[in-house]
C-alpha positions as CSV (number, residue, x, y, z in Angstrom):
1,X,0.0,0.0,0.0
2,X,3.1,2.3,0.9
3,X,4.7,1.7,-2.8
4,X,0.7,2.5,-4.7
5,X,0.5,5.9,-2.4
6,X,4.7,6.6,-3.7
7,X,3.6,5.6,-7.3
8,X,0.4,7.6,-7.0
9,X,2.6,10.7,-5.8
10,X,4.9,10.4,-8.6
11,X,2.4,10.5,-11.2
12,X,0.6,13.2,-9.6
13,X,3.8,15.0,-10.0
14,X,4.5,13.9,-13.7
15,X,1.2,15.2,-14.6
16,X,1.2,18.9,-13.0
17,X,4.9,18.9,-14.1
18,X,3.1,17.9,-18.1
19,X,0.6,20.6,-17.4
20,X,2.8,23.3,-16.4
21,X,4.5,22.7,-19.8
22,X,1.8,22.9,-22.1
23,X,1.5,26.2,-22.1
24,X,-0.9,27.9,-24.5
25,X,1.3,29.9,-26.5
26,X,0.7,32.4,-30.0
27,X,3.1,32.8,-32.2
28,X,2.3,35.4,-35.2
29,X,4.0,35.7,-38.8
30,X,3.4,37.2,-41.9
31,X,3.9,33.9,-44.8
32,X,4.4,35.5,-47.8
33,X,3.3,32.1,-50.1
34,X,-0.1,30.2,-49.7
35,X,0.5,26.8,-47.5
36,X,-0.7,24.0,-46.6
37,X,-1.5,22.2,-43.3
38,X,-3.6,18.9,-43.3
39,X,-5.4,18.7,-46.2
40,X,-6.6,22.2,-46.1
41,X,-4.7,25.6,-48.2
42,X,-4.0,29.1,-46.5
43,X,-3.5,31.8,-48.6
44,X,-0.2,34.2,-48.4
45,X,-1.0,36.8,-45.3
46,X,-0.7,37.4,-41.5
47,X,-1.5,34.7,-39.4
48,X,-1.4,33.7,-35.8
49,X,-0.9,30.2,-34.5
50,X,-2.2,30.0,-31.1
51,X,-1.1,26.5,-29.6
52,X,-2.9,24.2,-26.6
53,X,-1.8,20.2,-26.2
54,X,-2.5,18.9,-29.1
55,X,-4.5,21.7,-31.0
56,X,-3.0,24.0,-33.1
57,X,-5.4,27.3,-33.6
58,X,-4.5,28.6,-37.4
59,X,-6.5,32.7,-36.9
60,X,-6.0,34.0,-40.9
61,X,-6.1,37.8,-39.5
62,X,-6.8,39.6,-42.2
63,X,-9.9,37.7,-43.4
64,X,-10.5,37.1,-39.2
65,X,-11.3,33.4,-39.8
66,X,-9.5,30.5,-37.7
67,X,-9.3,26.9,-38.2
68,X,-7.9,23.9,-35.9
69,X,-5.2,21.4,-36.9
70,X,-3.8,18.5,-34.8
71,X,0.0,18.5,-33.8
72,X,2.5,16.6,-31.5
73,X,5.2,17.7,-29.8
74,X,9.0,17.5,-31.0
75,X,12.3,18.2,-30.1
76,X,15.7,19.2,-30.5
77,X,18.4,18.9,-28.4
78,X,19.6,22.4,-28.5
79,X,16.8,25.6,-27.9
80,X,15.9,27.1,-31.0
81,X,17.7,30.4,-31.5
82,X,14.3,32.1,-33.1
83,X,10.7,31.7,-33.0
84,X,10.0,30.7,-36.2
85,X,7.5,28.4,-38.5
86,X,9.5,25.9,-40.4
87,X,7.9,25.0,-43.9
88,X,8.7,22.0,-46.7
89,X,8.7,23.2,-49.9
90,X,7.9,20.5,-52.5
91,X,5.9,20.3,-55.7
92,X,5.2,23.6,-56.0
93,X,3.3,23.6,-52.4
94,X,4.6,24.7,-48.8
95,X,3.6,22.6,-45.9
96,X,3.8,23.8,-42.3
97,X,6.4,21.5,-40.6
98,X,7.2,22.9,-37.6
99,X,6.4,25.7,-34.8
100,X,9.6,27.1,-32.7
101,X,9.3,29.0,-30.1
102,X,12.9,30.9,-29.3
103,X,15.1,29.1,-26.4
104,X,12.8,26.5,-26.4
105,X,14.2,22.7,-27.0
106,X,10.5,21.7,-27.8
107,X,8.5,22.7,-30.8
108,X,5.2,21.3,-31.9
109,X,5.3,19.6,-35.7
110,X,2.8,19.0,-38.3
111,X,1.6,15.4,-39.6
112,X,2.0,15.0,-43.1
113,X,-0.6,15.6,-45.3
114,X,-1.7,13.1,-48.6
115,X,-0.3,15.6,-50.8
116,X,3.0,15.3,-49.4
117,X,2.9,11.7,-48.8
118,X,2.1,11.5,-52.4
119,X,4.4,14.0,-53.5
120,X,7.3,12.3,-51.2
121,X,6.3,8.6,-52.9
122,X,7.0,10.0,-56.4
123,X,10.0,11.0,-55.1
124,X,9.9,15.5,-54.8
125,X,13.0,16.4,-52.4
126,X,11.5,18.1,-49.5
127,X,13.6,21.9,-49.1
128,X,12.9,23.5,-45.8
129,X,12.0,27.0,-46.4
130,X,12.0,28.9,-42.4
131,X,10.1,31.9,-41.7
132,X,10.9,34.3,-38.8
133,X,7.8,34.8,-36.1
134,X,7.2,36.5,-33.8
135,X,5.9,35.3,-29.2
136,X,2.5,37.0,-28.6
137,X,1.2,37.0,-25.0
């Protein structure tokens, strides 16, 4: 019973410590090229990407219309020096890879869509095209 209530403690403290983390963060850009996420295209223009667990919040701001996607955390081993959206370029399309968030080792990234899987199959070379950001509180 002593080793459930230490095991119960631990993972009461793994899970505020998860919590604390997943902060809900925005990060705004101006994209200068229209994009993809999922299976779904954004035109060229300001956007902000507002981020909560698992949801990414895609606000168009000039046309004030926002749309969810699905993401999952990633990481590198050194903090990014910039917050910054990190796109592939392939086929003629631009697919939001990645979200940085500057001197942070953990980023949140993108699944691939059936466009790039398909694109990736006929074998395109994916060229990562980066795109400075800005934190908003």
């Amino acid at each position: 019973m002593k080793n459930l209530r230490s095991i119960v403690a631990a993972l009461a403290v793994l899970l505020m410590a998860t919590a604390a983390h997943a902060q809900h963060t925005k990060v705004s850009a101006t994209v200068p090229f229209n994009f993809v996420v999922g299976d779904r295209t954004y035109p060229a223009g300001d956007y902000v990407f507002s981020n909560n667990d698992a949801v990414l919040n895609i606000t168009n701001t000039e046309q004030a219309k926002s749309e969810m996607a699905l993401s999952i955390p990633c990481q590198h081993a050194m903090p990014s020096a910039d917050t910054k959206l990190v796109f592939d370029s392939m086929g003629g399309y631009y697919f939001l890879r990645q979200i940085w968030i500057e001197g942070n080792s953990h980023g949140r990234e993108l699944p691939r869509s059936r466009t790039e899987v398909r694109l990736a199959q006929n074998h395109e070379r994916a060229e990562p095209v980066i795109v400075a950001a800005n934190l908003s509180r």
